[in-house]
C-alpha positions in Angstrom: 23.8 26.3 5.3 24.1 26.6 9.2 22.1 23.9 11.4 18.3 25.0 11.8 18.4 27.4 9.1 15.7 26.7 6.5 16.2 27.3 2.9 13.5 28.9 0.5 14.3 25.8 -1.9 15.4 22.5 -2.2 18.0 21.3 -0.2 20.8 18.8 -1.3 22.0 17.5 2.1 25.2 15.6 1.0 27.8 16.8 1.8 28.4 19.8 1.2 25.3 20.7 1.2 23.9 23.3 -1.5 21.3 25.0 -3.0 19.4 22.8 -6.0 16.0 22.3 -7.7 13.8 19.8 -6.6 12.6 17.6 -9.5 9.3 16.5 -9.6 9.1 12.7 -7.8 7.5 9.4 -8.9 3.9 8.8 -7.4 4.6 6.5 -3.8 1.0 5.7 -3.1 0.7 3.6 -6.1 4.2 1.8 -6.1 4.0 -1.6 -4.2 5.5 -2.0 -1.4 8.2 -4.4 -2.8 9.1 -1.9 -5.6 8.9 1.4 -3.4 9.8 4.3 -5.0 13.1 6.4 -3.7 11.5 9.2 -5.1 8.7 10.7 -2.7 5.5 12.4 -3.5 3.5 14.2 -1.1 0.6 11.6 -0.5 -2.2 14.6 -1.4 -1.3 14.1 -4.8 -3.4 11.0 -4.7 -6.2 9.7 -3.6 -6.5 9.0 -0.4 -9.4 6.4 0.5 -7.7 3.3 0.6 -8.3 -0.5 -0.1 -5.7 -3.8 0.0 -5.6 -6.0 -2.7 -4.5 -9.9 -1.9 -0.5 -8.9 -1.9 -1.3 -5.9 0.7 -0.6 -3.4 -1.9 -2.5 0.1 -0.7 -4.3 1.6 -3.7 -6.6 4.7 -4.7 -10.4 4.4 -4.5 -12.0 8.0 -3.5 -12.6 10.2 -6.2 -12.4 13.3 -4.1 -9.8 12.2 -2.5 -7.0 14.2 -3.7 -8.7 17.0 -4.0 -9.6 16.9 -0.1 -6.1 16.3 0.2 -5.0 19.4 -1.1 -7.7 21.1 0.3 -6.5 20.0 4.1 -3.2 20.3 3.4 -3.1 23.9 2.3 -5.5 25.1 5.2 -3.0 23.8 8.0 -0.4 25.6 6.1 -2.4 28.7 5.9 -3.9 28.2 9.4 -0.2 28.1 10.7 1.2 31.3 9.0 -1.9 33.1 10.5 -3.4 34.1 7.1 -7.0 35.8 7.3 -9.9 34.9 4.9 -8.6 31.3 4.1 -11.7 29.5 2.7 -12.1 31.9 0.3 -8.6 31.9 -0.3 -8.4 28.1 -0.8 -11.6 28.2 -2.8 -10.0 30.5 -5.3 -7.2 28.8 -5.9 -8.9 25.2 -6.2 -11.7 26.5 -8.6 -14.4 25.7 -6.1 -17.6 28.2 -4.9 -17.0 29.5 -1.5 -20.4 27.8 0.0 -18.9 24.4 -1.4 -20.1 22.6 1.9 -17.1 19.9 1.5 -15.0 23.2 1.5 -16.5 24.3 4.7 -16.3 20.7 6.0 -12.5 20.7 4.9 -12.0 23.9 6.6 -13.9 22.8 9.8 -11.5 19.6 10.1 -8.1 21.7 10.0 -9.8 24.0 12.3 -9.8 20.4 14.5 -6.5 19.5 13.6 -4.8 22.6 14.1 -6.4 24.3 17.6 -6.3 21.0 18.7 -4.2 21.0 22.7 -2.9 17.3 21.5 -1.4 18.8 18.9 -0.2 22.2 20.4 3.5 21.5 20.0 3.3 21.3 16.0 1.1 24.1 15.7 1.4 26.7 18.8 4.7 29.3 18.4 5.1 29.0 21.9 6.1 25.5 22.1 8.6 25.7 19.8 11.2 28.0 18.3 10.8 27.9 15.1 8.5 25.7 12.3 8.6 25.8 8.4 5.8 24.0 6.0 6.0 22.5 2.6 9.6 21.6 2.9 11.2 20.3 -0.3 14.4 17.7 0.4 17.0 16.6 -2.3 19.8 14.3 -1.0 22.1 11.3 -2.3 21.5 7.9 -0.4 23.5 4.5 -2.1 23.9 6.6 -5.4 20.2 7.4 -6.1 19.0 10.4 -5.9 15.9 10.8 -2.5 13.1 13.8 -3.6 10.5 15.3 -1.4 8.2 17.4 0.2 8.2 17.6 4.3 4.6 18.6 5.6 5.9 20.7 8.5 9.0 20.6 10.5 8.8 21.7 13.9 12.4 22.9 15.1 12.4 22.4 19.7 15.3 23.3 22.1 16.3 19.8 21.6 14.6 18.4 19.6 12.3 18.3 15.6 9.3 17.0 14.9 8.8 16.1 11.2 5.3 15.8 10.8 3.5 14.2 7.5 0.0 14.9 7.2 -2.7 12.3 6.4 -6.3 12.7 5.2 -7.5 9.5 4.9 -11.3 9.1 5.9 -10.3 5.9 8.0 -10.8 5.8 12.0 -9.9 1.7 12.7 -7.0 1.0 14.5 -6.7 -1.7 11.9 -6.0 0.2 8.8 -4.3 3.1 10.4 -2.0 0.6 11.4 -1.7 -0.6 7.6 -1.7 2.9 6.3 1.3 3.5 8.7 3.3 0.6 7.6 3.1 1.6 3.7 4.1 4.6 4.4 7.4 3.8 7.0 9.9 4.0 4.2 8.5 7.2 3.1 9.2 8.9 6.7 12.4 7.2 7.0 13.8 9.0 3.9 12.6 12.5 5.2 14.2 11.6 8.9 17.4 10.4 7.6 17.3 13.8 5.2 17.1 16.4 8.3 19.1 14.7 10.4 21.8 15.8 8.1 20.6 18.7 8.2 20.1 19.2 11.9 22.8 16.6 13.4 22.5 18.1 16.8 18.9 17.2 17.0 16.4 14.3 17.8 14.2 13.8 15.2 10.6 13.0 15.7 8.8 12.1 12.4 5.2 10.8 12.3 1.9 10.7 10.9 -0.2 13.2 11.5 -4.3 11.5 10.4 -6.9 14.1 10.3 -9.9 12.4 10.2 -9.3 10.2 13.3 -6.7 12.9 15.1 -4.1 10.2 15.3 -0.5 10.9 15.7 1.5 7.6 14.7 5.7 7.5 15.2 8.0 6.3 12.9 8.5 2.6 14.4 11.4 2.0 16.0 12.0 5.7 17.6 11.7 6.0 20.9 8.3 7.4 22.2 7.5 10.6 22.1 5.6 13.4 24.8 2.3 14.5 23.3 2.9 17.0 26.5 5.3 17.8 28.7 4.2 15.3 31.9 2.7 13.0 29.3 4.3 10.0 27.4 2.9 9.0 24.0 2.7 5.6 22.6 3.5 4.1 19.2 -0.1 5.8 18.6 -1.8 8.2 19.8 -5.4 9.5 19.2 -6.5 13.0 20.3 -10.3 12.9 21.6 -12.2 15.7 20.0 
């Protein structure tokens, strides 16, 4: 596999690296955060409204959750690969009616998320050279074996953005801030993943929340240019 090549399956990235098939992962957002899971499953699996018990242990409320999740999820990918005719599309292959007004409301937030100028260098082919959705990563760390699925990576002249989509309804600073803690060990499995695979390049990796267009870094990385004459700090929230 040559550096900032992307493969149609999983990727094993110890070395050498090779061609394997990703094994489905252990649920992360209902492991507590003193028994995280290695293996990672893409958070729209779940449901995403959150609450905090008395050991700050994040846990599923929201019923439609995972289905908006899904929904979201798929739209951006669709949305990036320039496919016509996507609510119907999505509709279809969630069982829904195409008037479903969450559907259209779904739809109308990755619209937001996607035309979005904050977020123009995950999402517009001319900021970037290349960018790959739905990327599944297999690799070794300390003998166990790290599984998962990469939002979107964003490949730069000198640089990749490793963006993990969130569709929590939440808007505080507060919780995002909570949210983003739970899921640091998560984004620091999928960063230390492609930066095997793409040594030569700084990787970026963040949380990407719909609902309050928030873009949150992976702490401890340095911080990162929402544009090119504009410095971004650990967070930052794109104004509709």
């Amino acid at each position: 596999l040559c550096s900032g090549q992307m493969p149609q399956q999983a990727v094993d990235v110890s070395a050498p690296p090779v061609i394997s098939a990703l094994t489905p992962p252990g649920p992360l957002g209902e492991a507590p955060a003193d028994q995280l899971e290695i293996n990672i499953t893409p958070s729209r699996q779940h449901s995403d409204k959150l609450s905090t018990d008395p050991g700050s242990v994040i846990i599923a409320s929201d019923e439609d959750g995972r289905l908006r999740g899904i929904a979201i999820h798929r739209m951006l990918q669709l949305l990036s690969e320039q496919v016509e005719n996507i609510l119907p599309q999505v509709a279809a292959e969630l069982n829904l009616p195409v008037e479903d007004p969450d559907l259209a409301a779904w739809f109308e937030k990755a619209n937001t998320v996607f035309h979005h100028a904050g977020f123009a260098h995950f999402f517009d082919p001319t900021k970037y050279e290349s960018a790959h959705n739905e990327v599944p990563l297999n690799y070794r760390h300390e003998s166990q074996n790290i599984f998962g699925i990469i939002d979107r990576l964003v490949v730069a002249k000198d640089r990749l953005w490793l963006v993990d989509y969130k569709t929590h309804r939440v808007s505080d600073p507060a919780t995002l801030d909570t949210l983003a803690a739970h899921y640091q060990p998560q984004l620091q499995y999928y960063q230390a993943g492609v930066q095997r695979l793409w040594p030569g390049l700084s990787i970026f990796a963040g949380l990407l929340f719909t609902h309050s267009l928030t873009w949150m870094p992976l702490r401890g990385t340095p911080n990162t240019p929402l544009h090119s004459n504009e410095e971004a700090g650990s967070t930052s929230t794109a104004n509709e």
